[in-house]
C-alpha positions as CSV (number, residue, x, y, z in Angstrom):
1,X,-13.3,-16.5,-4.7
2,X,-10.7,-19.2,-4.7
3,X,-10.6,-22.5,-2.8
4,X,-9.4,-22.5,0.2
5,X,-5.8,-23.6,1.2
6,X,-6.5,-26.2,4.3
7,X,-2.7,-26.6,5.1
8,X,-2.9,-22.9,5.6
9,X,-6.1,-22.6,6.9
10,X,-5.0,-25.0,10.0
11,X,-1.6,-23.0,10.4
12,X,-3.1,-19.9,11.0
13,X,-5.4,-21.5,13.3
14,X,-3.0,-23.1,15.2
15,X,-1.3,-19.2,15.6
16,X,-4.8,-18.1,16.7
17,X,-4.6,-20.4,19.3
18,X,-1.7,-18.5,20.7
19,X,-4.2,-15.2,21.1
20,X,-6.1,-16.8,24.5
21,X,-4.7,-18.2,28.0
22,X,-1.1,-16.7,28.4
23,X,0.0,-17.5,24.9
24,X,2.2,-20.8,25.3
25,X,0.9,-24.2,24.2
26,X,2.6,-27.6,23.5
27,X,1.9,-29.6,20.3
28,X,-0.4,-32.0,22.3
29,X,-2.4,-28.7,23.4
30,X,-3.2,-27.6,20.1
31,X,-3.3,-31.1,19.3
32,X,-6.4,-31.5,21.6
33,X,-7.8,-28.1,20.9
34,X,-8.4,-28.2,17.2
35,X,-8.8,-31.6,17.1
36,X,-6.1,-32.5,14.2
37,X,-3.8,-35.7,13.8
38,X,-0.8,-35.4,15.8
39,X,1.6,-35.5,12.7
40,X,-0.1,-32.7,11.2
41,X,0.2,-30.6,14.0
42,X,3.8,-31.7,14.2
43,X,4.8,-30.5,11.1
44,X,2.9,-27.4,10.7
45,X,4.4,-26.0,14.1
46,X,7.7,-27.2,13.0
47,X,7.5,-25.2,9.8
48,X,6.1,-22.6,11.9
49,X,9.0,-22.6,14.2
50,X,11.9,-23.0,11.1
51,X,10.0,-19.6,9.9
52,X,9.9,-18.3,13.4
53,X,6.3,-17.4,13.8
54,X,6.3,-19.5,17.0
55,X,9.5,-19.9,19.2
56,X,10.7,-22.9,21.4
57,X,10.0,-21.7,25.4
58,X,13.4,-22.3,26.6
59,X,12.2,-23.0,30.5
60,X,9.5,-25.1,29.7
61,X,10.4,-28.2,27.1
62,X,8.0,-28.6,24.4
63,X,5.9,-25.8,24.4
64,X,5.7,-22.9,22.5
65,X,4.9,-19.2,21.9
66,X,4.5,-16.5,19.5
67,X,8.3,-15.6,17.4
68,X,9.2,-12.4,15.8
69,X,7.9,-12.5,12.9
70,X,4.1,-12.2,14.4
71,X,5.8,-9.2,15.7
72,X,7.4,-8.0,12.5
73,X,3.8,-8.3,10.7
74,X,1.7,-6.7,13.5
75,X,4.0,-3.7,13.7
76,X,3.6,-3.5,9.9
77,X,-0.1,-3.6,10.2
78,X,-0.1,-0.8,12.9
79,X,2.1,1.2,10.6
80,X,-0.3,0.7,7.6
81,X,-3.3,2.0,10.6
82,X,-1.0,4.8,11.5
83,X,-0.7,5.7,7.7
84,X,-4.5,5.7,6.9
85,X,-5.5,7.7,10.1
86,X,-2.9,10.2,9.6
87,X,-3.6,10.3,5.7
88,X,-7.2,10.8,6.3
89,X,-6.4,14.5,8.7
90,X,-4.0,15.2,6.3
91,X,-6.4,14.5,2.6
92,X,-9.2,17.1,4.8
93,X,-6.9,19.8,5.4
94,X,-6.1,19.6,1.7
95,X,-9.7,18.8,0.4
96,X,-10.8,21.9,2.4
97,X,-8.2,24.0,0.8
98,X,-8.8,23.1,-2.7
99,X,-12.4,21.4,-2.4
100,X,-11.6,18.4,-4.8
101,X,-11.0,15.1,-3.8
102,X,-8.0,14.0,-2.3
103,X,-6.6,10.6,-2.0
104,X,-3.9,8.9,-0.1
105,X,-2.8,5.3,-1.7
106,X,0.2,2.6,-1.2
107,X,1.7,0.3,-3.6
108,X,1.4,-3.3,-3.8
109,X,2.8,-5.0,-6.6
110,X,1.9,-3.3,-9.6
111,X,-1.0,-1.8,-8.2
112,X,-2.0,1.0,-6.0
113,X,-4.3,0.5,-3.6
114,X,-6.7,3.7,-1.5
115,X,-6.5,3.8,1.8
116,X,-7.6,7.5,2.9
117,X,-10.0,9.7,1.0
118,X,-12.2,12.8,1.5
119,X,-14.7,14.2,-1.3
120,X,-14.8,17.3,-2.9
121,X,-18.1,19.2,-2.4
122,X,-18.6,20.1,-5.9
123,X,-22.0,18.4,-7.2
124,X,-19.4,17.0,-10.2
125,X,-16.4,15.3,-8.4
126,X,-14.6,11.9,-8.8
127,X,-16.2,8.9,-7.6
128,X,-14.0,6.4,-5.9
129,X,-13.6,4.8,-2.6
130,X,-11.0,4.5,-0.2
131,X,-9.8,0.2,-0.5
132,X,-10.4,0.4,-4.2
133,X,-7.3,-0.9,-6.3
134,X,-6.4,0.3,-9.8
135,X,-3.1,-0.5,-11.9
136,X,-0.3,1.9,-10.7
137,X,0.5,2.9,-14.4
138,X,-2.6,4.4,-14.8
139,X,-2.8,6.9,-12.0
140,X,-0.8,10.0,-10.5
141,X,0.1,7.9,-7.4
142,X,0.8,5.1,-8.7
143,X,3.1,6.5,-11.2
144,X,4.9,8.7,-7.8
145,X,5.5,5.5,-6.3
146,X,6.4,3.4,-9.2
147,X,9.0,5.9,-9.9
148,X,10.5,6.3,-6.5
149,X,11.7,2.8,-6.0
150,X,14.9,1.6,-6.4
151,X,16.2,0.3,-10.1
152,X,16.2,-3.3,-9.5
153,X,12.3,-3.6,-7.6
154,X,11.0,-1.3,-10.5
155,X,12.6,-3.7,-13.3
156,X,10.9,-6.4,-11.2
157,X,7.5,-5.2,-11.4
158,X,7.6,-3.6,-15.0
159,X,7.6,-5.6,-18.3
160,X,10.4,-6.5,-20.0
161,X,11.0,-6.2,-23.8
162,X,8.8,-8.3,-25.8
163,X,6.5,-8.8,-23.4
164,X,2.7,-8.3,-23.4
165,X,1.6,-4.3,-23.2
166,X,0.6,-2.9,-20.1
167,X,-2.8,-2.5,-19.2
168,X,-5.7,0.4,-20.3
169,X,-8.1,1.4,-18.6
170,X,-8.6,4.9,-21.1
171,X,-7.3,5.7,-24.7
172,X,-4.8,7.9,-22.9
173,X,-3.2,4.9,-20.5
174,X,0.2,4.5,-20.9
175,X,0.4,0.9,-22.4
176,X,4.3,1.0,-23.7
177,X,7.2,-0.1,-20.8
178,X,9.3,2.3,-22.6
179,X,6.9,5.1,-22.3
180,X,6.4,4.4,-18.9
181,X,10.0,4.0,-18.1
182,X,10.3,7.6,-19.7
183,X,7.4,9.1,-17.8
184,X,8.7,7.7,-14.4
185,X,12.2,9.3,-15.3
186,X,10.4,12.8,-15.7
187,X,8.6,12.3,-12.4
188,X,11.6,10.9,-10.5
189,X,13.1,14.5,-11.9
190,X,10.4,16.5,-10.8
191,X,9.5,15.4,-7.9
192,X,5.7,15.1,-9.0
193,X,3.2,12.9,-10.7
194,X,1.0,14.1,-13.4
195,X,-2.1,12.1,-14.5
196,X,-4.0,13.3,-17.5
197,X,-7.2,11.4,-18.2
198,X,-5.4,7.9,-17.9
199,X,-7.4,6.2,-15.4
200,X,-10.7,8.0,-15.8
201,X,-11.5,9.5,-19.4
202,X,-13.2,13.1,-17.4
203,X,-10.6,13.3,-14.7
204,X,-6.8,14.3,-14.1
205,X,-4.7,14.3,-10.8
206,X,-1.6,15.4,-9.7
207,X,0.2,13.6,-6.9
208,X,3.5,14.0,-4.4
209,X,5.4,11.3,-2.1
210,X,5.1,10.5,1.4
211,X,7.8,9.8,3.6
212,X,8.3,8.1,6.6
213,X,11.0,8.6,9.3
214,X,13.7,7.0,7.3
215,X,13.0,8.8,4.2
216,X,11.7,6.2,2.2
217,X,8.8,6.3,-0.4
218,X,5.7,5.0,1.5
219,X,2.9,6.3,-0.1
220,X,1.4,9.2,-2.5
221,X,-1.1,11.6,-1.9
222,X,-2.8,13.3,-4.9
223,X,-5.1,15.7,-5.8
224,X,-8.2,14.6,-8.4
225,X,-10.0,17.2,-10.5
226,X,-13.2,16.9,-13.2
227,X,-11.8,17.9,-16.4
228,X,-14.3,20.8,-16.6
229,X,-12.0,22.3,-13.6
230,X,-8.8,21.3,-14.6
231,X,-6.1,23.4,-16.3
232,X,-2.4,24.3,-16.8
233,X,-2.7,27.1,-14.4
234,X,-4.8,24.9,-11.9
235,X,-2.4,22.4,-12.2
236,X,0.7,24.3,-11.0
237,X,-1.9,25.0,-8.0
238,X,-2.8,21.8,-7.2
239,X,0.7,20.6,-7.7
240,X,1.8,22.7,-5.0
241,X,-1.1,21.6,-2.5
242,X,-0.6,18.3,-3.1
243,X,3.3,18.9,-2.3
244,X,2.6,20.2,1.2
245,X,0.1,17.9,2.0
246,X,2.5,15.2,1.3
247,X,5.1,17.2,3.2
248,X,2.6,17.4,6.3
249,X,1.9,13.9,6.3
250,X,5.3,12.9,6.0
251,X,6.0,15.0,9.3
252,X,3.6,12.9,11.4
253,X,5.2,10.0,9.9
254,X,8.5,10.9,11.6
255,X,10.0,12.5,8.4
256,X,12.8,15.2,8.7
257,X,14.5,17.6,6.4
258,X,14.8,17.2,2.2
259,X,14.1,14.2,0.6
């Protein structure tokens, strides 16, 4: 683990403080609560106010409580909780269907990250866990929701020319920007991910976009299969599951009408 930040550590604990009583201090307050010098509580809940994590209370001179941006993160937060729970209904319906494991992931950065999951029954199945990250390149979600953002955040994210190749995790990982650029072109056309042995050498997935109300890309549920199951024919199967279950999911999540 890395060191920890202490200007940090003390900001967030000053916001903490906000979570008791009725949720509006003065600096002296938190001054006498955590037991910090009085500049340094000045400045951090100045900076804190400039970024509007606390506001000023304007009856009461001097004393503070929690601005919009606590807000703006805790609704994010609950949307990200809403996301999971619903994914996790939605990946058993489909894992009953099709009895292989289904997963549910979101993007962050370059990478996707599990948060829902259900197993396949099978004695030979895919062996992940729901939290675990993996380079977006590599896998069928990743790819979905690399390819469904806008131009300028997926030039952002991606490699430019010259620079260093992309990461493998298997001799079948796409490792070329170009490549990938092409491969996200083809999904963006399709409207579906295809992973072929690219993140696990005995494993290929197919994967489809989530919605939420507003239509935008929020996450990717696929389908994973043991190569000893998988084939062209299954494929256009699993495809198709893995379409309505991303519709169904994108229902709950407000979503109406085509993409």
């Amino acid at each position: 683990m890395g060191r920890l930040v202490p200007a940090v550590t003390r900001a967030l604990d000053i916001l903490e403080l906000f979570l008791d009583g009725d949720g509006i201090l003065s600096a002296p307050e938190i001054t006498r609560k955590l037991g910090l010098p009085r500049t340094t509580v000045h400045e951090l809940v100045t900076t804190l106010a400039a970024r509007s994590y606390l506001v000023p209370v304007p009856e009461q001179p001097g004393r503070y409580r929690l601005g919009v941006r606590t807000y703006q993160l805790g609704s994010r937060y609950a949307e990200q909780l809403d996301l999971a729970a619903e994914g996790q209904q939605v990946a058993r319906s489909v894992a009953e269907t099709c009895d292989e494991t289904v997963h549910v992931a979101i993007l962050e950065g370059t990478d996707v990250i599990y948060i829902a999951k259900v197993d396949s029954t099978h004695a030979v199945r895919m062996v992940s866990a729901a939290g675990r990250r993996l380079p977006a390149h590599c896998t069928s979600v990743g790819k979905m929701l690399l390819a469904s953002l806008p131009p300028d955040e997926l030039d952002a994210r991606l490699p430019g020319p010259g620079d260093e190749p992309l990461r493998a995790m298997t001799e079948n990982s796409i490792t070329s920007p170009e490549k990938l650029r092409e491969a996200l072109a083809e999904i963006r056309a399709r409207g579906v991910a295809v992973e072929r042995r690219e993140s696990n050498p005995d494993v290929s997935c197919v994967a489809a976009p989530v919605r939420d109300g507003t239509g935008k890309v929020v996450a990717a549920l696929s389908i994973s299969v043991p190569m000893i199951r998988w084939s062209e024919e299954r494929r256009a199967e699993l495809e198709a599951l893995a379409v309505g279950g991303a519709a169904e999911l994108s229902a709950r999540l407000g979503h109406r009408g085509a993409a």
